[in-house]
N, C-alpha and C positions, 0 to 999 in steps of 0.2 A: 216483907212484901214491898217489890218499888213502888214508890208513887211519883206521878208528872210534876214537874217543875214549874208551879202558878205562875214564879215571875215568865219562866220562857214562855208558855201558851200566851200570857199577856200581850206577849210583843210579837210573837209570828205573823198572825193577821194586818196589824198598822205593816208589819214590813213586806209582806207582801201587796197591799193595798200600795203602799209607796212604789214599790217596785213597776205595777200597773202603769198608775199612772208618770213616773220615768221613761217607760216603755212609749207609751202612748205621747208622751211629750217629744221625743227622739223623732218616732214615727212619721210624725207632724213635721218635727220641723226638717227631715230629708224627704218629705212628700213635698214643702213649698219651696225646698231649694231647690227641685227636681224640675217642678212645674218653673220655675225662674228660670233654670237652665233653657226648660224646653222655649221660653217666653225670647230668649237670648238667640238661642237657634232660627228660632221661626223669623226674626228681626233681620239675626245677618244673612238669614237665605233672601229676604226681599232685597236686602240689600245689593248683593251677588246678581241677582237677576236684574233689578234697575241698571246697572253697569252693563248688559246688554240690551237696554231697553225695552223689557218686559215689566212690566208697573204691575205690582198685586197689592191690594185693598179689601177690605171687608166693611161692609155697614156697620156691623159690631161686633166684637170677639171678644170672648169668653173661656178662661178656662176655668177645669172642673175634673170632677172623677174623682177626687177622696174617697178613701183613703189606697186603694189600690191601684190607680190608672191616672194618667195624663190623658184630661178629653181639654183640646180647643177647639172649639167651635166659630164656626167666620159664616157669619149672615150678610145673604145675596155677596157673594164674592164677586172682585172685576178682575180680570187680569187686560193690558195694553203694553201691544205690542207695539211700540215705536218706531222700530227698526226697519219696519215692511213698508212700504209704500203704495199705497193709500194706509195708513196707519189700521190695524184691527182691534178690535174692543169684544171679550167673551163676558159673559154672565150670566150665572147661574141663581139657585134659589140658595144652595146653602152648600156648606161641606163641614165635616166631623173629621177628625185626626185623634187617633187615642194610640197610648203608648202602654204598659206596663210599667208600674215604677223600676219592679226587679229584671226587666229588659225595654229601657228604651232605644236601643238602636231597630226595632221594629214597629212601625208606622204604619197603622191601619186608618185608611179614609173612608167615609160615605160621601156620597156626593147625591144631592137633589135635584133632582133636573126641575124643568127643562134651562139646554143650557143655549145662548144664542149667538150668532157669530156675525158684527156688522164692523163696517166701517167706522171711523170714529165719526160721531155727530149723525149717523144716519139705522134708517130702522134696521130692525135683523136682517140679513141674506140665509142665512142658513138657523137652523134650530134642531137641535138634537134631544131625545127624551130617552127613557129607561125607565125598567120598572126598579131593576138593582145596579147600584151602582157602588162599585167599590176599588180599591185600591190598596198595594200592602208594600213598605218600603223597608229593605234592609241598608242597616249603617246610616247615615244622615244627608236630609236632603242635599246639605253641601258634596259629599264625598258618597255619593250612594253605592252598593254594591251590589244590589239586584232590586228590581221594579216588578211590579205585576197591573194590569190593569183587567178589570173584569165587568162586564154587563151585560145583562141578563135583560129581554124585549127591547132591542135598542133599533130606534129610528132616526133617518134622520133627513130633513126634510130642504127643499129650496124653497125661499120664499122668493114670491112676484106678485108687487103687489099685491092684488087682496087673495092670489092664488099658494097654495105651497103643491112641491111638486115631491113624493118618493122618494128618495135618491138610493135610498140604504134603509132594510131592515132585516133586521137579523136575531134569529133566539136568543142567540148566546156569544157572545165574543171573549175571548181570554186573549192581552200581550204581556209576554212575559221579555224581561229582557237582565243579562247578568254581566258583571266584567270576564271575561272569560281569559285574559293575559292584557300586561302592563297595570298600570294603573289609574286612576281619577286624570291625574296632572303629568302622564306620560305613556305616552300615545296606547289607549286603550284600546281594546279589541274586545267586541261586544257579540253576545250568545241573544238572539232572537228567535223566539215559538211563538206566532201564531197561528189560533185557533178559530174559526168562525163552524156554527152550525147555524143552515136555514137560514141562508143568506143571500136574496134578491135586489137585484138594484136592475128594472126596467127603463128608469130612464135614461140610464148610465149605456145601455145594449138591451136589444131585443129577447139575445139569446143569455140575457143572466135574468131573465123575468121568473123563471123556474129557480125553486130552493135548490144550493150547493152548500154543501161539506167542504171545507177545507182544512190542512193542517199543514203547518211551513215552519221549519228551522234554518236560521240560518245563522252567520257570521260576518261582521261588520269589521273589514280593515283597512286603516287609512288615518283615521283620526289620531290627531296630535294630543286632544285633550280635552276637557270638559269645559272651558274657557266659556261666559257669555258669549254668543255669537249670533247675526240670521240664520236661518239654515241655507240658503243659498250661498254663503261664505263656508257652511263646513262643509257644503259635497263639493265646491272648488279643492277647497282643504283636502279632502279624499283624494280627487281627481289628479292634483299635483303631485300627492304621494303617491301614485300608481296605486289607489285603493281600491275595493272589490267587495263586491258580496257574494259571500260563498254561499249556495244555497243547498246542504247538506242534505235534504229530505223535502218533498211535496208531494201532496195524496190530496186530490180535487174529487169531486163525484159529484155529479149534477143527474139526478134519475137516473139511465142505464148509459151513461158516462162515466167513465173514469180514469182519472190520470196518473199518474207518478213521474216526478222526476229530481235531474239534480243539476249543479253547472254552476258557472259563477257569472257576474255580470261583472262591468266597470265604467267611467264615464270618461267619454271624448273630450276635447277640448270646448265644445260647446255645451257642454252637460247632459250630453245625451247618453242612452242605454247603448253601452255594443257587450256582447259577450255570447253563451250557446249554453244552454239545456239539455240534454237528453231527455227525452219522454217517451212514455208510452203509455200508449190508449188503448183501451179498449172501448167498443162504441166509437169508434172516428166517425162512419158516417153518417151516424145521428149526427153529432159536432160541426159536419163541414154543410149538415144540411140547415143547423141551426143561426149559423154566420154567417149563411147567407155566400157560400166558398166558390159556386159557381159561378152568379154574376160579379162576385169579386174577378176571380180568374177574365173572365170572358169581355171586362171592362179593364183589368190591366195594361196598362205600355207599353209591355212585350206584345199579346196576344193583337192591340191598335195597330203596333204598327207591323206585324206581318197581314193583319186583316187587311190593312189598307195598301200594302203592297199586292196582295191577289186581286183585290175589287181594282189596280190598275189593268192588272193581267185580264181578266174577267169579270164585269161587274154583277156583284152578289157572290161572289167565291169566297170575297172577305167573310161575309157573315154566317156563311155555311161553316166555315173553318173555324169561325167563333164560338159557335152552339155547339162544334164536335169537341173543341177544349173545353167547355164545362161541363160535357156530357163526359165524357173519359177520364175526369179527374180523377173520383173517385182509385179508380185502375191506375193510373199512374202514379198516389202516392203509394198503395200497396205495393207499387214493382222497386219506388224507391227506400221503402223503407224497409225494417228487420222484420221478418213477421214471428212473435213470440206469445206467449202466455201471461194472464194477468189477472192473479184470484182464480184461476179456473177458467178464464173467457178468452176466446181470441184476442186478440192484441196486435198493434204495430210498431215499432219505437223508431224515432226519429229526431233529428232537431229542429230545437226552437231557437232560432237564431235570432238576435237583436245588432241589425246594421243600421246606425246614427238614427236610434229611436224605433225607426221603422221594424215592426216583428214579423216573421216571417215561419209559416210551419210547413218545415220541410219548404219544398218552393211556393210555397201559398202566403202572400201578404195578409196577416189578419188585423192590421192595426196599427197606430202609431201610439208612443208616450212621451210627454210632454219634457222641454229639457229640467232640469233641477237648477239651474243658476243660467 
């Protein structure tokens, strides 16, 4: 009959006991080279960013997350921007950064609002809050390869003196953004989705006071590189490159509005928007009644100065011929546009044309945007 081997059972247990803790000694000590590494990263990305005169700080930072995860933590963060003129100064209440040991090239943030946006040396102008607030980075901040940013009850607000005004509120907001061809340090080509749901801004227009839906892909080409830079130096940088945005997909829907379209944009030699849209609407003349499209028309340059040529011919002919162009708008974009189908609705499609800023639907002026440099 076999019997067990006393001396072997004696030593099984010390050698597995040892083995544990080997394990766990190992574990440790690639959880604090890791957390070193990440400590290395975090330094030379400030550093990278000071070189364009973005300045980031924290009250105090912390890392943490043993044994599974890399959490930094940076209490009341600043970031300064230098480079702008009047200098800007952001700060917020906190932000979280955690990694997985067994994948750190994926970078998960929390961010604590509220976050506030002033001059340097002066109170906030602006202040943004959230209920959620997050972010998720792949590859590293230095050489990134795809961004997400996400917030959930986001506002955000103008201060004036002791007043704040709306500007932005919104359910939900998602940007996602990816390399999409070249690279970090050769001329990269970037993939942009965003997403808003239940999203007003009255102060900004009348007619964006009602919640809209949006969803927009697009494509960024031009850029040389990831280089610190203003931003007003990289859309020149675009601009000189003959760059564009391709806008591959957009679905708007504002109550019984809805839009879709696609086209690309580019910028002038002053920084301005020129480029063409395609769209179609359905609901237009809710839309042309919400912008207010008639007394725009009926106040135009064109419509002045033939008014003002009949009021020589006849005076009051001007303003009769004025009230018949806002009244027959409606009719004349239908006869200029396609008339087609959208979801199942009537529909119109047409362009949205952007000439040195100024946008224009179909021949309707609806607004100007501002240059970028």
């Amino acid at each position: 009959m076999a019997t067990s081997n006393p001396r072997r059972s004696n030593w099984r247990y010390p050698l597995l006991l040892i083995l544990v803790v080997l394990l766990a000694a190992g574990w440790s000590g690639l959880w604090y080279y890791a957390a070193g590494q990440a400590q290395q990263t975090i330094e030379g990305w400030r550093a990278r960013e000071a070189a364009g005169g973005r300045v980031y700080a924290c009250a105090s930072q912390t890392v943490g997350g043993y044994p599974f995860r890399i959490e930094v933590e940076c209490e009341r963060p600043s970031a300064q921007f230098r480079a702008i003129q009047p200098a800007l100064e952001l700060k917020t209440a906190g932000v979280l950064v955690a990694a997985q040991i067994y994948q750190p090239n994926l970078l998960i943030a929390e961010f604590k609002g509220p976050l506030t946006v002033a001059e340097a040396g002066q109170p906030p102008s602006l202040i943004a809050n959230w209920t959620l607030g997050r972010s998720s980075v792949r590859g590293t901040p230095i050489s990134p390869e795809r961004v997400s940013l996400e917030f959930d009850g986001a506002v955000l607000e103008r201060v004036n003196s002791s007043n704040r005004d709306v500007l932005l509120r919104a359910q939900h907001i998602e940007l996602h953004g990816r390399l999409a061809e070249g690279s970090v340090r050769d001329n990269p080509v970037i993939e942009v989705a965003l997403r808003v749901d239940a999203a007003s801004a009255p102060v900004i227009h009348p007619a964006a006071a009602d919640a809209i839906d949006a969803d927009v892909a697009a494509r960024l080409r031009g850029l040389h590189d990831f280089a610190p830079k203003p931003w007003a130096a990289r859309f020149r940088e675009i601009q000189a490159a003959g760059g564009r945005i391709d806008i591959t997909q957009a679905r708007v829907r504002q109550g019984d509005i809805l839009a879709v379209g696609s086209g690309s944009l580019a910028l002038n030699a002053s920084g301005r928007l020129e480029g063409q849209l395609r769209v179609t609407v359905a609901g237009l003349d809710i839309f042309l009644e919400k912008i207010g499209a008639q007394r725009i028309v009926q106040n135009s340059p064109a419509v002045d100065r033939l008014a003002g040529a009949l009021d020589r011919l006849s005076p009051g002919l001007g303003q009769a011929a004025r009230q018949q162009a806002g009244a027959n708008l409606s009719a004349g974009i239908n006869m200029l546009g396609e008339q087609t189908t959208l979801e199942g609705r009537r529909a119109i499609t047409l362009p949205l044309r952007f000439t040195d800023g100024a946008a224009f639907l179909g021949p309707i002026p609806i607004g100007n945007t501002p240059a970028l440099f």
